[in-house]
C-alpha positions as CSV (number, residue, x, y, z in Angstrom):
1,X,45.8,-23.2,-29.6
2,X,47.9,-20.5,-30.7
3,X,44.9,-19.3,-33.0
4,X,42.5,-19.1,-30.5
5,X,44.8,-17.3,-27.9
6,X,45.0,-14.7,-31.1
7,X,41.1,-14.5,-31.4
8,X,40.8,-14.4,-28.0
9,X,43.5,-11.3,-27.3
10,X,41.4,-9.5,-30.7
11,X,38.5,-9.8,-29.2
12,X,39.9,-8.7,-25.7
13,X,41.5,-5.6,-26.9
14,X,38.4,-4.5,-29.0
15,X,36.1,-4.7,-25.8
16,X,38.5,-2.2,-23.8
17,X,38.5,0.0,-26.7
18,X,34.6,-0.5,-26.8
19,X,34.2,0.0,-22.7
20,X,36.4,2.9,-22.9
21,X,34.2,4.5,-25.6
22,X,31.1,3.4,-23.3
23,X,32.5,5.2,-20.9
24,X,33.2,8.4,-22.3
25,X,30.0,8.2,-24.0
26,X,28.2,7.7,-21.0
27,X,30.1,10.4,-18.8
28,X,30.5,13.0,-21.2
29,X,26.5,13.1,-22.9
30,X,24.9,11.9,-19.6
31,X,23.8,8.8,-21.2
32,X,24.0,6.1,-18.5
33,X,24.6,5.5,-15.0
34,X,27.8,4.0,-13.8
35,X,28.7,0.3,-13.0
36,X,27.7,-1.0,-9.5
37,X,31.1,-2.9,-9.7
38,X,29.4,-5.3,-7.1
39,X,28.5,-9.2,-7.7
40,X,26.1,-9.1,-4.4
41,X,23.4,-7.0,-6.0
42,X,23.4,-8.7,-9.0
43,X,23.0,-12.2,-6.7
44,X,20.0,-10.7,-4.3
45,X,17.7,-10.0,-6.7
46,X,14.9,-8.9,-5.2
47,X,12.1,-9.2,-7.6
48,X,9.6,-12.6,-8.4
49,X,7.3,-13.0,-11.1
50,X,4.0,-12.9,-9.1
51,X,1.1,-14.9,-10.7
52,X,-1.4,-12.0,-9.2
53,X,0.8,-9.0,-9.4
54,X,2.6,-9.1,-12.0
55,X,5.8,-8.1,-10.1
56,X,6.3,-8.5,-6.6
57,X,9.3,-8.6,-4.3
58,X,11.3,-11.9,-2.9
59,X,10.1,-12.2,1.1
60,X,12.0,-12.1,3.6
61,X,14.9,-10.5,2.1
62,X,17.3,-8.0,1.9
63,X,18.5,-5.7,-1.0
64,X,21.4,-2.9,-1.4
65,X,20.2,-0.3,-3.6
66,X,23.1,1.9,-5.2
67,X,22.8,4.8,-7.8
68,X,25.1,7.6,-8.9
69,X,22.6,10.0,-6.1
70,X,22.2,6.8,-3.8
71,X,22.5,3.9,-1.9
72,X,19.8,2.2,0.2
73,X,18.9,-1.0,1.9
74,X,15.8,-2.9,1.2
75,X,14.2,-5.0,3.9
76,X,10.8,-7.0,2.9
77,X,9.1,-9.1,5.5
78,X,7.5,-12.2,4.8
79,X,5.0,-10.8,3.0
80,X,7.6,-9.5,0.2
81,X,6.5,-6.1,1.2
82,X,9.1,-3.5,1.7
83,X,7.6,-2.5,5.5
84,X,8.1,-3.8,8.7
85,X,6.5,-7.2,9.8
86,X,3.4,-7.6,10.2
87,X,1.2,-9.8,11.7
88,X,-2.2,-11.1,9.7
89,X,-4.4,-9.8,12.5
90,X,-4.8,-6.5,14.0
91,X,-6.5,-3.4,14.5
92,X,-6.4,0.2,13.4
93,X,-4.6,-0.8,10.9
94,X,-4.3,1.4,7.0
95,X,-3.1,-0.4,4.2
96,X,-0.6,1.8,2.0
97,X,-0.9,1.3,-1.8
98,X,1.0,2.8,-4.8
99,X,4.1,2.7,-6.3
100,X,7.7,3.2,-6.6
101,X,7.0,6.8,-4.9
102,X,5.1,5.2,-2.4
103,X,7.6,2.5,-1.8
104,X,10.2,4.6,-1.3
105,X,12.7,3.7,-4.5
106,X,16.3,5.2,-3.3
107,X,15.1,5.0,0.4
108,X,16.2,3.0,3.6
109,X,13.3,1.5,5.2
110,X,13.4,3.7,8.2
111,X,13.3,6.9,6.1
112,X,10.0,6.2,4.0
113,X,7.1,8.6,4.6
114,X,4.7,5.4,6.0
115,X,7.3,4.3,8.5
116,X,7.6,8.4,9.6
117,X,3.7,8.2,9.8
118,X,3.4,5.2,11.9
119,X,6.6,6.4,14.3
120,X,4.6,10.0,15.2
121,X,1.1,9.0,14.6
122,X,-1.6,10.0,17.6
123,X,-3.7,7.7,17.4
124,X,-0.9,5.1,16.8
125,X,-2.2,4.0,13.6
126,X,0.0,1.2,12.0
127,X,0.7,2.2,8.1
128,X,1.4,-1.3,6.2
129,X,3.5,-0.1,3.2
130,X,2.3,-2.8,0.1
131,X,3.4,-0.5,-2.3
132,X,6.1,-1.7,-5.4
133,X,8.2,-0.6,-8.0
134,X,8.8,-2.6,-11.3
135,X,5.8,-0.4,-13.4
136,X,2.9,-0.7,-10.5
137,X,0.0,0.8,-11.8
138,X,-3.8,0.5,-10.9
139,X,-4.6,-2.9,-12.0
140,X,-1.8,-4.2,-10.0
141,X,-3.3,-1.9,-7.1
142,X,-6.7,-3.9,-7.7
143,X,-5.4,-7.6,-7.9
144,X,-3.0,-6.6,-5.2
145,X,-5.8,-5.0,-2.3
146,X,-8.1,-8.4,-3.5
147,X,-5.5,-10.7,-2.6
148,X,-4.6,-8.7,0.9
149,X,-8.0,-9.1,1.6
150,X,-8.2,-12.4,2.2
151,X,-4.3,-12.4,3.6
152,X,-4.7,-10.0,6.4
153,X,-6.2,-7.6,8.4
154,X,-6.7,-4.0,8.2
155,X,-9.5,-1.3,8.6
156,X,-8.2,1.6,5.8
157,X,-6.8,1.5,2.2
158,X,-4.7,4.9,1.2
159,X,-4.1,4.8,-2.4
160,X,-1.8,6.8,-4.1
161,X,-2.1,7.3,-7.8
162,X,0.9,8.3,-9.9
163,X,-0.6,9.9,-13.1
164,X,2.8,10.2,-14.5
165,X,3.5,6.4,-14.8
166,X,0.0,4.7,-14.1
167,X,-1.8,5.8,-17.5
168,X,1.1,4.0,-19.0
169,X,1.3,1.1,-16.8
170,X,-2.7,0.4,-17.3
171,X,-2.6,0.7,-21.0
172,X,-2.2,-2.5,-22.9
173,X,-0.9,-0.8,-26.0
174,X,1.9,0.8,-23.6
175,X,2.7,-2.7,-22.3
176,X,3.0,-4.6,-25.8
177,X,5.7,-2.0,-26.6
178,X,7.7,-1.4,-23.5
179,X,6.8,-4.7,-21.5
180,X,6.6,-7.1,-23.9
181,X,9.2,-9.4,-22.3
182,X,7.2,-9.0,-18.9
183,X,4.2,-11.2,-17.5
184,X,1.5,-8.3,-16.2
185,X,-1.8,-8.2,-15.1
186,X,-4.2,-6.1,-17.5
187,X,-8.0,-5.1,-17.3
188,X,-10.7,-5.8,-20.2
189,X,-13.3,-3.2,-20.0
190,X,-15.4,-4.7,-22.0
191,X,-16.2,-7.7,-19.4
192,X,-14.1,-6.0,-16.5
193,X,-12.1,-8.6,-15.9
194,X,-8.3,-9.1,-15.6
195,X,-6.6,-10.8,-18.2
196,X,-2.3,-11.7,-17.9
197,X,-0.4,-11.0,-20.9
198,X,2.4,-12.6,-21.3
199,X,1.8,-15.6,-19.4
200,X,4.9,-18.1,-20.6
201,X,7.0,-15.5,-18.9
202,X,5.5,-16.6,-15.4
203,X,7.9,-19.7,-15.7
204,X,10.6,-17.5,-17.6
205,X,14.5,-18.5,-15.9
206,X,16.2,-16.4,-14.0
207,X,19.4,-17.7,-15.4
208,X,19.9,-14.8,-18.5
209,X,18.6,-12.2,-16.9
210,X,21.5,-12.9,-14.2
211,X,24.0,-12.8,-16.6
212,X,22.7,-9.5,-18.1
213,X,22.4,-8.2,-14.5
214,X,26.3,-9.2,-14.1
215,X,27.2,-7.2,-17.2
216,X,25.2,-4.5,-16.4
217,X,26.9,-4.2,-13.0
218,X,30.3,-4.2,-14.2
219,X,30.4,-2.9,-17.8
220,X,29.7,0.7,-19.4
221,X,29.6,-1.2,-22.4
222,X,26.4,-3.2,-21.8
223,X,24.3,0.1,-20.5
224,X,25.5,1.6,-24.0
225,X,24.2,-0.3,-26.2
226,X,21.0,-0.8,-23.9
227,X,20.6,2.8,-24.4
228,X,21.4,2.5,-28.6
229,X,18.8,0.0,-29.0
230,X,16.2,2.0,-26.9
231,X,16.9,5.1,-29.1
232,X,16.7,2.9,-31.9
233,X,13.6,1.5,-30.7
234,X,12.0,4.6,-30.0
235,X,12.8,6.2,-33.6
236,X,11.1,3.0,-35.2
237,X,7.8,3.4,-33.1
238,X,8.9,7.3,-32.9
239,X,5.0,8.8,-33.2
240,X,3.1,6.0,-31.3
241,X,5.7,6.0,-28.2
242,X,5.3,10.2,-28.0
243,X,1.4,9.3,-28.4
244,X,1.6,7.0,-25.0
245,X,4.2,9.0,-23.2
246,X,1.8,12.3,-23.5
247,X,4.3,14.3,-25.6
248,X,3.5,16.4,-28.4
249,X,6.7,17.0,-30.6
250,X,9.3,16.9,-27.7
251,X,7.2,18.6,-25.7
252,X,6.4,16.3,-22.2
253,X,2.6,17.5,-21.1
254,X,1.5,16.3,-17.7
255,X,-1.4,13.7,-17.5
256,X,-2.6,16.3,-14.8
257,X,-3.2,18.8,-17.7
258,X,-4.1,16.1,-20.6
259,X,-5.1,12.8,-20.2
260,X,-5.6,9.8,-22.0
261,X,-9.2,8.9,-22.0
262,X,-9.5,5.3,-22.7
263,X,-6.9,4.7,-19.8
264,X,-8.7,7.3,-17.7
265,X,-11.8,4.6,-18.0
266,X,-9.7,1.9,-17.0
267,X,-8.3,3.4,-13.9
268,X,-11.8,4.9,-12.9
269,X,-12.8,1.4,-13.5
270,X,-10.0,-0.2,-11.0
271,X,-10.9,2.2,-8.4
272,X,-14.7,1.3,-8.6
273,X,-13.9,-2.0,-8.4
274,X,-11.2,-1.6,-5.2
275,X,-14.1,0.5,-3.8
276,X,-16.7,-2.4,-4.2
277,X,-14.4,-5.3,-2.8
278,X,-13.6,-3.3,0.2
279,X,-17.2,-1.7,0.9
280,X,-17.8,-6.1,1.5
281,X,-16.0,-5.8,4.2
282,X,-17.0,-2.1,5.3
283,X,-13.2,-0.5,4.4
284,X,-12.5,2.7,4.0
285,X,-10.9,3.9,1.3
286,X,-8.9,7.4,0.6
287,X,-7.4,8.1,-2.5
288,X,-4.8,10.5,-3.2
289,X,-2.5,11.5,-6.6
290,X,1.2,12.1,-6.1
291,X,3.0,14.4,-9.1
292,X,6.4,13.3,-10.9
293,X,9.5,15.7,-10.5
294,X,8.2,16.2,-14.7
295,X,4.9,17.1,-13.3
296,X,6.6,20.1,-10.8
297,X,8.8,21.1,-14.0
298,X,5.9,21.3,-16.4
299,X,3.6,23.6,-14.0
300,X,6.4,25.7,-13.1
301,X,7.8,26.3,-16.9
302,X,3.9,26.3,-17.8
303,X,1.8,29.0,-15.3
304,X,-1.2,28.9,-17.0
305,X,-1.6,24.9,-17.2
306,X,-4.4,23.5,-15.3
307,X,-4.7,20.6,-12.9
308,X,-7.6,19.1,-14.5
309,X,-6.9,15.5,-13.8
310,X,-7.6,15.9,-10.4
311,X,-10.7,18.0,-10.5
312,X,-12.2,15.4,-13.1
313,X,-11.4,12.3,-10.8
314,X,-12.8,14.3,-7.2
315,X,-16.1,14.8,-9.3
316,X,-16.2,10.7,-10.1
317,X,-15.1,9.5,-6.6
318,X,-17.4,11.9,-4.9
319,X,-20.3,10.2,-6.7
320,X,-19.0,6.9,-4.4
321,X,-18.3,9.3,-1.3
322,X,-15.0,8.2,-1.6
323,X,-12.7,10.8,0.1
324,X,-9.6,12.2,-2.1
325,X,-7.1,14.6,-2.3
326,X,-4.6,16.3,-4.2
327,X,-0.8,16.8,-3.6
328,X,-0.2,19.0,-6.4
329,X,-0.9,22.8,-6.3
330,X,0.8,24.6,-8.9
331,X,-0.3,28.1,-7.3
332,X,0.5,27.1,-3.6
333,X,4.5,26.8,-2.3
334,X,3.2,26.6,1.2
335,X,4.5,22.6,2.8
336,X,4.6,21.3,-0.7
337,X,6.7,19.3,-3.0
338,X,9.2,21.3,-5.0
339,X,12.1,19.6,-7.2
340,X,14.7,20.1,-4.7
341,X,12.8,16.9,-2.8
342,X,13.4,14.7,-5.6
343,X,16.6,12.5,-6.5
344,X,19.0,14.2,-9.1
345,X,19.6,10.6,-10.9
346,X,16.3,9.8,-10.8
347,X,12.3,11.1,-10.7
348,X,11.6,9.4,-7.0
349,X,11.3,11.5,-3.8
350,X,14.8,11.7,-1.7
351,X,14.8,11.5,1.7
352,X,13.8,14.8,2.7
353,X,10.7,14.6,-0.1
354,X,9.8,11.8,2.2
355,X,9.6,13.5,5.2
356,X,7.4,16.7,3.3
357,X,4.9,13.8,2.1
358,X,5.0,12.5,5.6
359,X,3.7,15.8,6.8
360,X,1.3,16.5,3.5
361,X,-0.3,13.0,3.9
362,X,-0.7,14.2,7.6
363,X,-2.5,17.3,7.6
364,X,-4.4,16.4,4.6
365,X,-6.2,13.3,7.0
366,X,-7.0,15.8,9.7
367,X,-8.3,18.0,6.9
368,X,-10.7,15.1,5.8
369,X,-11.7,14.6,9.3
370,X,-9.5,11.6,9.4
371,X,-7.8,9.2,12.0
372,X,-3.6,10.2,12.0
């Protein structure tokens, strides 16, 4: 007994040393966030394994959302949707797509551009917010609109594209390195259809992930070493990770600028095929791209970069007469996005970025002759 009592006041002391180490590390280089020091976020856990999606949110719950730059309350309805409830039928209704921009990550319900929209809308348009974090890309947005289809009503899709994470979140080579433990949705373009990789993971227990969600929460220690084995990691696979995360050298380059082309196939290739499923049912849809607080910093660092992601992708959804428009415009500060209307800790819009994209989205439907 007395032996183990030793071990165990060993092993005690060496983790405080180790924490306190963490700590500093941490602090002083900028290398982590800090401990939630809370065991009710690590019980709600508000994401599911979706057998469609990929990832999906737990419905009818709530979630507390805190950061070193912020805390915010979830709310999803019962369709796991972080939005108000809805009802399956009803009219004048726009379905909101996209990601963690578009879902508001850092953001109280109430503040997210969608539920600004809705609040001030003329024609009192109701915006249904479907969008999700957890690496949301265009296949999800395809499998997601497919399913919602036959789930419930509306008249309008707005998609938002996020070029800074959805070339990465499409590719399959991206996902065997970076989402390997994760069950995802994926297209083949040779047969255009979806395959899952990952598929055991559907059924994957919740019960370790818990426990690394506990020591995450209350330990510097754990988010160390996280971020030692992601740096060691990221040496091992050093030139194919800088390949898929569009850097040359060190150098970050916005997929506005240069592009992938393989994933750009597969994303023109989701958006055909959200186009098709929803010209069945005589849906509109409007698609617009949404730049990264990396995307801002590249133009502005970079004044004689061009956006030609977006002039590529009007030209190909034109040929569908499918309406889109551009958020970024490197040359015009006039009601646009600068980096002050992104979070400090993180690359997602902060409250007031919100209420500038609630106004963008806005004049940019009256521009295209559309419903507000």
């Amino acid at each position: 007994m007395k032996k183990i009592r030793v071990i165990f006041i060993f092993f005690f002391i060496n983790f405080i040393i180790f924490e306190i180490f963490s700590l500093s590390m941490c602090k002083l280089l900028n290398l982590c966030s800090s401990p939630s020091y809370s065991f009710s976020a690590s019980e709600i856990n508000h994401w599911v394994n979706h057998k469609i999606y990929g990832v999906w949110h737990k419905k009818n719950t709530e979630f507390t959302h805190v950061s070193d730059c912020f805390s915010a309350k979830y709310y999803f309805n019962s369709f796991g949707a972080k939005d108000l409830e809805r009802d399956i039928n009803g009219k004048n209704r726009t379905l909101i797509v996209g990601d963690s921009y578009i879902e508001g990550y850092g953001i109280d319900n109430d503040k997210i551009f969608s539920y600004l929209m809705e609040k001030e809308s003329f024609s009192k348009t109701e915006y249904l917010n479907f969008s999700s974090s957890g690496y949301f890309g265009t296949t999800q947005y395809y499998v997601l609109i497919k399913d919602l289809l036959e789930k419930i009503e509306f008249d309008r899709v707005i998609l938002f594209i996020n070029p800074g994470s959805d070339f990465k979140d499409d590719s399959y080579e991206f996902g065997k390195l970076f989402h390997y433990k994760k069950y995802r949705p994926y297209l083949d373009q040779v047969s255009n259809e979806i395959f899952y990789y990952n598929e055991d993971y559907i059924n994957h227990q919740d019960d370790e992930v818990n426990f690394k969600r506990i020591l995450d929460n209350f330990t510097y220690t754990y988010k160390f070493l996280r971020y030692l084995k992601q740096q060691i990691f990221t040496t091992l696979q050093n030139k194919k990770i800088k390949k898929l995360n569009n850097k040359d050298t060190d150098r970050y380059i916005s997929y506005y600028e240069i592009y992938p082309n393989d994933t750009f196939k597969i994303l023109k290739n989701n958006l055909l095929n959200i186009h098709k499923i929803l010209q069945q049912k005589k849906i509109k849809l409007i698609v617009f791209t949404i730049p990264s607080k990396k995307d801002l910093k590249y133009f502005e660092s970079n004044k004689n970069s061009s956006n030609n992601l977006d002039i590529e992708l009007e030209n190909y959804l034109n040929k569908f007469e499918i309406k889109f428009s551009s958020i970024l415009h490197p040359s015009d500060n006039k009601n646009n996005l600068g980096i002050k209307n992104y979070f400090d800790c993180t690359d997602h819009l902060n409250e007031n970025g919100h209420i500038i994209l609630k106004d963008i989205v806005k004049n940019k439907l009256i521009a295209l002759d559309e419903r507000y």
